[in-house]
C-alpha positions in Angstrom: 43.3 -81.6 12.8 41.5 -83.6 10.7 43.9 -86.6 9.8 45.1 -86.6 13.7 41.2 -86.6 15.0 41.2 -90.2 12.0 44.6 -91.6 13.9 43.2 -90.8 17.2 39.4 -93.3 15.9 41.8 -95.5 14.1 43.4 -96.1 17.9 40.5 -96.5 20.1 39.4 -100.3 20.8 35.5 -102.0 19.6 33.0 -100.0 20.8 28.9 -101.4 21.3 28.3 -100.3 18.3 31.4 -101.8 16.2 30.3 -105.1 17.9 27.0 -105.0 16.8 28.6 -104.4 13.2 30.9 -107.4 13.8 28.2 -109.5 15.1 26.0 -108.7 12.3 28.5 -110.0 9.3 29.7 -113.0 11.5 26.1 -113.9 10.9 26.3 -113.5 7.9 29.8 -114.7 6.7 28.4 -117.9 8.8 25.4 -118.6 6.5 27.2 -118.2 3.0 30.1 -120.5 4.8 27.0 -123.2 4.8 25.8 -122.3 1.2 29.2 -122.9 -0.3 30.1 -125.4 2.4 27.1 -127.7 3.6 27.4 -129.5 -0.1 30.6 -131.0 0.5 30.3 -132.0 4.0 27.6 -134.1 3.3 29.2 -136.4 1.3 32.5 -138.0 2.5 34.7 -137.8 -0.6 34.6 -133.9 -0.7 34.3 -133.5 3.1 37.5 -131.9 3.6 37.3 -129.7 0.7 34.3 -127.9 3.0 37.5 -125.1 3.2 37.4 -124.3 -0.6 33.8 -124.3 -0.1 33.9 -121.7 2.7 36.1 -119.5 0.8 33.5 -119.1 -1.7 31.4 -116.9 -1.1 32.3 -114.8 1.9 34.5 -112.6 0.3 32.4 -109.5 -0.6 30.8 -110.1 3.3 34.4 -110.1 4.5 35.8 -107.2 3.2 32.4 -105.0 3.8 32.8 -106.0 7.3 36.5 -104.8 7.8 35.6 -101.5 5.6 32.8 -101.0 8.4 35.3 -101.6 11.3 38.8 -100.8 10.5 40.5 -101.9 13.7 42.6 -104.6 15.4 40.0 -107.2 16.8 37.0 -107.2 14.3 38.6 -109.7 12.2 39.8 -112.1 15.8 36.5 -111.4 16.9 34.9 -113.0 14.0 37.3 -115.5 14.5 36.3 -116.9 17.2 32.7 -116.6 17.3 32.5 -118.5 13.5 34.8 -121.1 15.0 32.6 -121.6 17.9 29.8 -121.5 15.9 31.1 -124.7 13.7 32.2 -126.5 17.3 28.4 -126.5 18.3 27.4 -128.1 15.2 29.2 -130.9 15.9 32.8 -130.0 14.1 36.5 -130.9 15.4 37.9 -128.8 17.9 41.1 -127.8 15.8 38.6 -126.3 13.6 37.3 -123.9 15.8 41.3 -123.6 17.3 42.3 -123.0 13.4 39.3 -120.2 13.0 40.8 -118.5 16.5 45.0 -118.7 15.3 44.3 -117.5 11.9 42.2 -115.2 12.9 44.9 -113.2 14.5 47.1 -113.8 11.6 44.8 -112.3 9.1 44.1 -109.2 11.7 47.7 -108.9 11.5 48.0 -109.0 8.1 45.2 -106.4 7.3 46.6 -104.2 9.9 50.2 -103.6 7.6 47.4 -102.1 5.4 45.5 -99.8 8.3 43.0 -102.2 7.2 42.8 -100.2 3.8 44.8 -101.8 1.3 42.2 -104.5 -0.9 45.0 -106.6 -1.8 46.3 -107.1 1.9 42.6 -107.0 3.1 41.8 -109.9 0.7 44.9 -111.6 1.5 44.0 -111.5 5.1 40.2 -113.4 4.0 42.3 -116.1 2.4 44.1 -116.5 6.2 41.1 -116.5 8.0 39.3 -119.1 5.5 42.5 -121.4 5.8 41.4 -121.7 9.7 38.9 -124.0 8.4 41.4 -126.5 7.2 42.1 -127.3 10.9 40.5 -130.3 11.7 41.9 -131.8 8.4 45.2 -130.9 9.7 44.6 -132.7 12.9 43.4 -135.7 10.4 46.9 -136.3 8.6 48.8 -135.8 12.1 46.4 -138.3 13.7 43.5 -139.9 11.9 43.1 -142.5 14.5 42.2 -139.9 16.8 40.3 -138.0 14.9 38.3 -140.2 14.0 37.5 -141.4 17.4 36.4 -137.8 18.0 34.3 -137.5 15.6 32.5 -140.6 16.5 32.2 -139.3 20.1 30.4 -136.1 18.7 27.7 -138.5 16.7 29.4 -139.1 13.2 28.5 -142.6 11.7 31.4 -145.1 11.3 30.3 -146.3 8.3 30.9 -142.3 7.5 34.0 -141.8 8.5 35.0 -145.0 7.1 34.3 -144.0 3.7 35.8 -140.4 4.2 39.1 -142.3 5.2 38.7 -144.5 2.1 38.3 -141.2 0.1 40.8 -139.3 1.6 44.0 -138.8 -0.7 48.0 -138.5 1.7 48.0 -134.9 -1.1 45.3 -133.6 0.0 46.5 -130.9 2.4 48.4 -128.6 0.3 45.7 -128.9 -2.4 43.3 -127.7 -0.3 45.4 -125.1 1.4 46.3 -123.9 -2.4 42.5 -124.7 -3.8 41.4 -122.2 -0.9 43.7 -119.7 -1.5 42.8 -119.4 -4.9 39.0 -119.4 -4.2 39.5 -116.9 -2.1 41.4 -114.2 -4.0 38.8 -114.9 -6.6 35.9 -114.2 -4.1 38.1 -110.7 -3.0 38.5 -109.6 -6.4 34.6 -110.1 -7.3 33.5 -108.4 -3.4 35.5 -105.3 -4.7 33.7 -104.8 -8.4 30.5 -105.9 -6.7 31.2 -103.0 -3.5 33.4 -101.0 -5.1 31.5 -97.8 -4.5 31.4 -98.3 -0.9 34.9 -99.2 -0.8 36.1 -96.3 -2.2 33.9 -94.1 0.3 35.6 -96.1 3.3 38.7 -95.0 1.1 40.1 -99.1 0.6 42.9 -98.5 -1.8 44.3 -101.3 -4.6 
């Protein structure tokens, strides 16, 4: 009775209160994304590294969240809002479009795990951070036009100039990896720093 009255939560959609939860750690994950990100934006040689930077710290605030609420959407949901969130202060669209697509993909990947497997749960952070890397993708497909949005949303030529200067043709897959990486490393701490209230929301290794 017990494990079918588990499946039968495990099924039902967000409730009020899940959202709340959700709403709460999107906070949150959004102001240790600026701690661990803000520093490279600033300055144009490390702008595009701001996805390493997101990956960070958000780990531990990541997998808490998904402990809380172990069900299809939290993770999309927080997708979208933290991508909207970095649209209205002034970022490129395909971030926000990044946050939203691999969003789903890491609420895909956490589901294989019912959402309580740490290694899948931490994999799925690592997808979710890569949504960040958006706009840069948009960058080596078009850098004309990204730059031309971004000077239509306030950035500085004489920024952008010197980001374009700085900018290596490597430097996609070395942030993509770089990310990766930082976030695993992020994962593993979030679990030794939470490990007792993993283990009561019964995350497995």
């Amino acid at each position: 009775m017990a494990s079918q009255q588990t499946s039968y939560l495990d099924k039902k959609g967000l409730t009020v209160k899940d959202l709340v939860t959700i709403g709460i750690f999107t906070a949150l994950f959004f102001v240790f994304e600026l701690i661990g990100g803000m520093p490279l934006v600033v300055n144009p040689a490390t702008t595009f590294f701001l996805t390493c930077g997101i990956s960070l710290l958000c780990g531990p605030v990541f997998l808490l969240m998904v402990a809380k609420v172990p069900k299809h959407g939290a993770i999309i949901t927080l997708g979208i809002v933290n991508g909207l969130i970095w649209f209205a202060t002034g970022m490129h669209w395909a971030m926000t479009v990044g946050f939203i697509a691999m969003g789903i993909v890491a609420d895909l990947v956490a589901g294989i795990g019912k959402f309580k497997s740490a290694k899948l749960n931490i994999l799925a952070y690592g997808m979710l951070c890569l949504g960040s890397s958006g706009s840069l993708v948009i960058y080596c497909m078009d850098p004309t036009g990204w730059v031309g949005t971004m000077i239509s949303k306030g950035t500085t030529q004489e920024f952008l100039d010197q980001l374009t200067a700085a900018t290596p043709a490597w430097i996609l897959p070395v942030v993509w990896i770089g990310s990766l990486l930082i976030a695993a490393l992020s994962g593993l701490i979030g679990l030794k720093l939470l490990k007792k209230q993993f283990e009561k929301a019964g995350i497995t290794a």
